[in-house]
PADOTI-580074 format. One line per 10 residues: their letters; for each residue x, y, z of C-alpha. Coordinates in nm, 2 decimals. Layout:
<midos>
a	X/Y/Z  ...
</midos>
This chain:
<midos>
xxxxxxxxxx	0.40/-5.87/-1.68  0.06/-5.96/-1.88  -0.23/-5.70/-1.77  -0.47/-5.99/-1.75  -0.45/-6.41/-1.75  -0.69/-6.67/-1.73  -0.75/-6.86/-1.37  -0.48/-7.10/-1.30  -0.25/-7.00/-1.61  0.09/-6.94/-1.52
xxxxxxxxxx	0.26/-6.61/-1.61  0.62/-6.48/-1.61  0.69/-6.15/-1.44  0.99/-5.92/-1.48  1.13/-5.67/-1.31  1.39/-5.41/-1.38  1.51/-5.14/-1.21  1.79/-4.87/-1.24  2.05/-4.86/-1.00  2.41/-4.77/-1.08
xxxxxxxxxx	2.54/-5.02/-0.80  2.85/-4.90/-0.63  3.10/-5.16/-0.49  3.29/-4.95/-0.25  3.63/-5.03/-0.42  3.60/-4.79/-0.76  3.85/-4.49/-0.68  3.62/-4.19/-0.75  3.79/-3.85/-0.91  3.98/-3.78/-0.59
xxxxxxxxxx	4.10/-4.14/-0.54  3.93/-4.22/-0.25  3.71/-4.53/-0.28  3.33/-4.43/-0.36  3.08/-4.53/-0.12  2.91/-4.87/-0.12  2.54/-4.86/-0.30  2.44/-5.18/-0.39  2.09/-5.30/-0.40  2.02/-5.56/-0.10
xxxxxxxxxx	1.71/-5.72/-0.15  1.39/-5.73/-0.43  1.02/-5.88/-0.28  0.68/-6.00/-0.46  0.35/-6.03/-0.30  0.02/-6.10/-0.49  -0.25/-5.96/-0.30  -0.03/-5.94/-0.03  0.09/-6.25/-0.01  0.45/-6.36/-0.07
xxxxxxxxxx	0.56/-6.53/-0.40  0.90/-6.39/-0.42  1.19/-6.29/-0.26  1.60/-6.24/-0.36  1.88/-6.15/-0.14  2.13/-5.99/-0.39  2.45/-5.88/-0.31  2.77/-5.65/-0.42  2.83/-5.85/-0.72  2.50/-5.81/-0.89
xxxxxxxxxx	2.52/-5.58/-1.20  2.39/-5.25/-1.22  2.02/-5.22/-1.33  1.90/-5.57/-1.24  1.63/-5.77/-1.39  1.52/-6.06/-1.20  1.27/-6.28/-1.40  1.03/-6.54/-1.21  0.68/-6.71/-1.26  0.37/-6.72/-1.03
xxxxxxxxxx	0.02/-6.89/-1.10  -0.30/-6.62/-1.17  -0.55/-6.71/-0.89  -0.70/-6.39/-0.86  -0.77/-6.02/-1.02  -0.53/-5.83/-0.76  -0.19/-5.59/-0.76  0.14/-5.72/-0.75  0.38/-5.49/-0.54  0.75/-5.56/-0.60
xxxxxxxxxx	0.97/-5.34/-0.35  1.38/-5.31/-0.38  1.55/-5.21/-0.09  1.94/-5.09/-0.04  2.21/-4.92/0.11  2.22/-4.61/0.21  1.83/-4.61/0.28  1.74/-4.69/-0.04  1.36/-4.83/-0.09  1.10/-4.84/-0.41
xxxxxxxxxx	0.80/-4.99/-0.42  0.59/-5.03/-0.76  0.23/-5.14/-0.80  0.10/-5.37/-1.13  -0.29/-5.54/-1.14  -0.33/-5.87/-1.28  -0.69/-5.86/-1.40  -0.76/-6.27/-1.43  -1.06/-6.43/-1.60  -1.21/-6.73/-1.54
</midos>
């Protein structure tokens, strides 16, 4: 994402994250099927403030990037959080600085 916008402009954000996604259906070395870890959900706010969300599910490929667009209203932090199987949670912060 920009580090700064002008009021009203609209930006594109972007968001990537590593996760090796496991199915539940790969054999693992002793041919037992490996456990199911697959990302569940992703979540935007802006200063708090929902501007999106994404259910994903086992098909989605490993490291996802999700790409979206929100308007600049104000200077504030973004917080995009992932959550998944097996307890599986991050949260990452990023400040839009925005100008008149």
């Amino acid at each position: 994402m920009p580090a700064s916008a002008k009021a009203g402009e609209i930006v594109e954000i972007r968001a990537l994250i590593a996760h090796p996604m496991e199915s539940g259906y790969r054999p693992g070395a002793d041919g037992k099927p490996v456990p199911q870890d697959v990302i569940r959900g992703f979540t935007c706010t802006y200063e708090g403030e929902p501007v999106f969300a994404a259910e994903l599910h086992p098909a989605i490929a490993a490291n996802p990037y999700l790409a979206f667009f929100i308007r600049a209203s104000v200077t504030g932090t973004l917080e995009f959080t992932w959550r998944g199987d097996n307890g599986f949670a991050q949260t990452e912060r990023k400040t839009l600085t925005v100008s008149p």
